[in-house]
N, C-alpha and C positions, 0 to 999 in steps of 0.2 A: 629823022633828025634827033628825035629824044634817046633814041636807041644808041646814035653814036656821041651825043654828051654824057651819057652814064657812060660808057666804055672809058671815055677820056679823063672821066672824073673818079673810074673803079682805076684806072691806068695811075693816075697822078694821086691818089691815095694808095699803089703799092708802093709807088716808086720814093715815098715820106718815109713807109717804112722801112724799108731798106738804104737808107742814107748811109749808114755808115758800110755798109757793100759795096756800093755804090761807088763811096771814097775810096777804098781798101782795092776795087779794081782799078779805079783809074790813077793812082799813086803806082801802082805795079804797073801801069802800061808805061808812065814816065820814067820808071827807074828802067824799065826796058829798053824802052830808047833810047838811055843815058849809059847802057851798061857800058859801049862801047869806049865813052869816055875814061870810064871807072874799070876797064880791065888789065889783070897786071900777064906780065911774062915769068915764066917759069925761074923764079929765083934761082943764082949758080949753084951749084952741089956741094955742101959741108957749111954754108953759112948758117946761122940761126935763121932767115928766113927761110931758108930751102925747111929747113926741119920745122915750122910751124905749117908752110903750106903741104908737105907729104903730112901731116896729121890730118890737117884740115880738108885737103881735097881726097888726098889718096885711100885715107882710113875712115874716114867719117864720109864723106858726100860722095863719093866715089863705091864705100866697102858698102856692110849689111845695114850700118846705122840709115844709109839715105836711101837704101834701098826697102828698106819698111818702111818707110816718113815715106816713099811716093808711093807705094801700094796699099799705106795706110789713107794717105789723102786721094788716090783714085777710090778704092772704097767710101768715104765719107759724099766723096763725090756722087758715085753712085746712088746711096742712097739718100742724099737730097734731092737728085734726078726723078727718084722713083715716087719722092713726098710731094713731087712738083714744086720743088724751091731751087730755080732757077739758078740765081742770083746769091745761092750758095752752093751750088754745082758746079758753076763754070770753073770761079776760081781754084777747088779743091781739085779737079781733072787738071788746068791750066797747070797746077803748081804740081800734082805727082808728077803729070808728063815730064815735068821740067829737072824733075829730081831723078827721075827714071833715065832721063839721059844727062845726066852732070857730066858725066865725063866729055861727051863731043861737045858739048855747049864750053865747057871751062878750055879745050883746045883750040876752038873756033873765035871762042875772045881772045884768046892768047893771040891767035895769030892777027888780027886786029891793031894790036897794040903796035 
């Protein structure tokens, strides 16, 4: 019994620490679930908005820019994994994955809409 009260109380003084982790994942799970709401369709061709989303999807989060932001954060990710900081791992893997594939995710909201 006193075995599994320190656990619960080594448990519940990490989990003080990491509050603001904590926050920071579960704010990304809501806007995950919300993205559907919040996703647009591919603006027509030659308007101003067509030319800020080809900037913004096509050249930046799509090109080399989002493509080192996810292999930069699956790295970072790794090596919280390897320092055993959990709770900073998940997110940094969760969010390269997510930049590694921007392109099927930004068509797949699309189609959504």
């Amino acid at each position: 019994m006193k075995r599994v009260k320190a656990a619960v109380k080594k448990f519940m003084e990490r989990i003080k620490e990491n509050r603001r982790t904590i926050a920071f994942v579960a704010s990304g799970i809501v806007l995950a679930s919300a993205s559907s709401a919040l996703a647009i369709g591919v603006p027509a061709a030659g308007s101003f908005a067509f030319d800020v989303y080809d900037i913004a999807v096509n050249r930046i989060l799509d090109g080399p820019i989002g493509f080192v932001g996810g292999v930069g954060a699956m790295a970072v990710g790794a090596v919280c994994a390897i320092r055993q900081k959990e709770f900073g791992a998940v997110p940094c893997i969760l969010g390269g994955a997510v930049l590694l594939n921007a392109d099927s995710l930004v068509t797949s909201l699309g189609m959504v809409v």
